[in-house]
C-alpha positions in Angstrom: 1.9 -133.2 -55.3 0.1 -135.6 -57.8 -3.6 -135.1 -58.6 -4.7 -138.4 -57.3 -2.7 -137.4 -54.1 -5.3 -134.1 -53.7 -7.8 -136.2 -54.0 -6.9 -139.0 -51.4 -6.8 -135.9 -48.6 -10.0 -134.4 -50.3 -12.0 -137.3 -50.2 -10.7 -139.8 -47.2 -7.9 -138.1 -45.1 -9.8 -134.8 -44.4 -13.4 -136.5 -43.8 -11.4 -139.2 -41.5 -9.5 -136.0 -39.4 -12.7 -134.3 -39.2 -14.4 -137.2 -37.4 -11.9 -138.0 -34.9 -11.9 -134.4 -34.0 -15.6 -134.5 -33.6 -15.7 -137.6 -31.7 -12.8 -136.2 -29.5 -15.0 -133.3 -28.3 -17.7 -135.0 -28.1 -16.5 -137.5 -25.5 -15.2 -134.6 -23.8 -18.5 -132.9 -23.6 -19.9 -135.5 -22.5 -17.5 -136.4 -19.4 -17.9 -133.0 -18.6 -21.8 -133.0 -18.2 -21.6 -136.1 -16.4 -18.6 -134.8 -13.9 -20.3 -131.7 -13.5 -23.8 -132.0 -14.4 -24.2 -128.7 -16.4 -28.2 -128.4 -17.3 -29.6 -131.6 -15.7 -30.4 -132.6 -12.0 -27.1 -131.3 -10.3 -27.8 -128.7 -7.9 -25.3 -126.5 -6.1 -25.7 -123.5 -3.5 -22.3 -121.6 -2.7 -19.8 -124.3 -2.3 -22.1 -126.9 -2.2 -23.2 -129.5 -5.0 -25.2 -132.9 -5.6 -26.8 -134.6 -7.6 -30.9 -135.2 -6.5 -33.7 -137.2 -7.3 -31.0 -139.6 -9.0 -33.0 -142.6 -8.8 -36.6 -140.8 -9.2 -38.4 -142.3 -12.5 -37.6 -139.3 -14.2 -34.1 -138.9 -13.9 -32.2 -137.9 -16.9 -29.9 -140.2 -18.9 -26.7 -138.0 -17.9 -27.6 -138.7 -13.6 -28.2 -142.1 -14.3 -25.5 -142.3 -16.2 -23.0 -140.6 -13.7 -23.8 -142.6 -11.1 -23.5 -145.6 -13.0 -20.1 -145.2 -14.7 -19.1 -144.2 -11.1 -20.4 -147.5 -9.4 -21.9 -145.0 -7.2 -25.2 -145.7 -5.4 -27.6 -142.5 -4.7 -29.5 -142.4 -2.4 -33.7 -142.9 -2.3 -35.8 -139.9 -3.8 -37.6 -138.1 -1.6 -35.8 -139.4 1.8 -32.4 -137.8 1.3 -30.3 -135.1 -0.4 -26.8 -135.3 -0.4 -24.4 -132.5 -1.1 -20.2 -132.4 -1.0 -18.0 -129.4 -0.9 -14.6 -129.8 -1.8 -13.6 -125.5 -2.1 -15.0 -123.3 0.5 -17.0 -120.6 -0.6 -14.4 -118.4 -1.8 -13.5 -121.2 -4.5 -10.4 -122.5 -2.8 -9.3 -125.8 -2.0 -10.0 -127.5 1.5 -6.1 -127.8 2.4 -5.3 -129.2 5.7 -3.2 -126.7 6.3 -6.0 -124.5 7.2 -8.6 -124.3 9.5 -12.2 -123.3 8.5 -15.9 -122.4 9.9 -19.0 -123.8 8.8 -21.6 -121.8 9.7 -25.7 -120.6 9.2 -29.0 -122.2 9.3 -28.8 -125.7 8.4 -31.6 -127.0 6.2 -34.7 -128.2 7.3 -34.5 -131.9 7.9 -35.1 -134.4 10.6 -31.9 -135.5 10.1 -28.5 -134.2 9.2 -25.1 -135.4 9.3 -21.8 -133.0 8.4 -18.8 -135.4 7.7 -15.5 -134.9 6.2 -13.2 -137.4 3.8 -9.9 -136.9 2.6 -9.5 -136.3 -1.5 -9.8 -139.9 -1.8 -12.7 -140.4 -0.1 -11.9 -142.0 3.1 -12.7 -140.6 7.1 -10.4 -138.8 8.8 -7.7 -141.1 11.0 -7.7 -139.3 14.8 -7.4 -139.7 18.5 -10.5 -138.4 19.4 -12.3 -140.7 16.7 -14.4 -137.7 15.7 -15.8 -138.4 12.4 -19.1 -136.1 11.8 -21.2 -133.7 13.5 -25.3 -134.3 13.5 -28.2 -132.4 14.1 -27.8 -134.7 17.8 -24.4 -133.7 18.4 -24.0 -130.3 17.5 -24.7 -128.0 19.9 -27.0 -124.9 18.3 -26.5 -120.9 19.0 -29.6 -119.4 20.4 -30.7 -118.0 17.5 -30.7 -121.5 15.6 -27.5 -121.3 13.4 -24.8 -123.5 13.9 -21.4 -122.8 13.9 -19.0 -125.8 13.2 -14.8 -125.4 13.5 -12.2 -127.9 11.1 -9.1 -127.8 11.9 -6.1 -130.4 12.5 -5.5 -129.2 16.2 -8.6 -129.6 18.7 -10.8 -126.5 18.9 -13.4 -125.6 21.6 -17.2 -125.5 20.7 -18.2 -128.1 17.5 -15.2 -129.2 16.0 -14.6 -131.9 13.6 -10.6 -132.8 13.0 -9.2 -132.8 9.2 -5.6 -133.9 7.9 -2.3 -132.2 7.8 -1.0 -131.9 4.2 -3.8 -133.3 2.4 -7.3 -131.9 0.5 -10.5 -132.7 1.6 -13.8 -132.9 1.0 -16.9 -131.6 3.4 -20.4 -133.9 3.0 -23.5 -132.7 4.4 -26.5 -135.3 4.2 -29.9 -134.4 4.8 -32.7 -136.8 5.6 -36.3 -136.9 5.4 -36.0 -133.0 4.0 -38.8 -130.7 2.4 -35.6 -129.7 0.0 -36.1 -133.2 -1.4 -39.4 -131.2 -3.4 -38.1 -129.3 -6.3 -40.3 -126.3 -4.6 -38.2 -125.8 -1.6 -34.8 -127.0 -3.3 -35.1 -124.2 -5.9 -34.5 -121.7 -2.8 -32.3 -123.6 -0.9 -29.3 -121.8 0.9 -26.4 -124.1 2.6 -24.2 -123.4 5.3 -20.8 -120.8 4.6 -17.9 -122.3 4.4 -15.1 -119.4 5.2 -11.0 -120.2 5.9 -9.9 -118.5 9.3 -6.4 -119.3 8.9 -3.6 -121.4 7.3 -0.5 -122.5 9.2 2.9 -122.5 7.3 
């Protein structure tokens, strides 16, 4: 190899692979924190996860930023927290070829609502047009917990009906909480999610 070759890869080709690989992991990084929200104003308890005070004046760049690339709209600070699940709290997948329990004391809130979506974000199609459970609906155990059955066949008790042969994702909203305060959301414990059974 020539001299002036050397100095072609010294002074151009090396500088020019260098930046590409940095740019490359940089835009990686940066998907990653605003998919996952690694450091900023992404909270998660056991299974659960979401983004709060999204559209508080001091959200961070990366939360305004997720929900903008996302075309997503979040809801109002301080009158609602929003949290999805889309693993139970063993860290696997919600298949539809199981049923599940999700149960414990639901956060404080004069509202809640427990719904569940397929993988792509749309309600579950079923006879009994059952779509969510609320804090109207359900009905409570005596010592306050709740206790609320998926599954693709009916069940007896609270049961809300999820989808043969697909994933799925649980979403618990809660409105008008005292979690929306970064006091009470620092301590905050969701509901279990635990798989009873999977059908072949």
């Amino acid at each position: 190899m020539r001299r002036d070759d050397n100095r072609v890869i010294r002074y151009f080709l090396l500088p020019l692979m260098c930046g590409l690989i940095a740019w490359a992991i940089g835009l990686a990084s940066a998907n990653l924190a605003l998919d996952r929200g690694f450091g900023f104003q992404k909270k998660s308890s056991g299974p659960w996860s979401g983004w709060v005070r999204a559209t508080a004046p001091t959200a961070d760049p990366y939360t305004q930023a997720h929900f903008g690339r996302n075309g997503e709209l979040p809801p109002p600070p301080l009158e609602s927290l929003f949290f999805t699940a889309q693993a139970d709290s063993v860290g696997a997948a919600l298949s539809g070829a199981c049923d599940y329990v999700i149960t414990g004391q639901f956060p404080p809130a004069r509202h809640w609502t427990l719904t569940v979506f397929d993988a792509d974000g749309s309600l579950i199609v079923n006879p009994a047009n059952r779509y969510s459970h609320s804090n109207a609906t359900v009905v409570y155990a005596t010592d306050g917990r709740v206790e609320v059955t998926l599954s693709a066949l009916p069940q007896p008790g609270n049961w809300l009906p999820i989808a043969t042969g697909k994933d799925h994702i649980f979403a618990l909203a809660l409105y008008d909480s005292p979690l929306a305060t970064e006091a009470f959301l620092a301590d905050a414990v969701l509901p279990d999610i635990r798989r009873i059974r999977c059908r072949s």
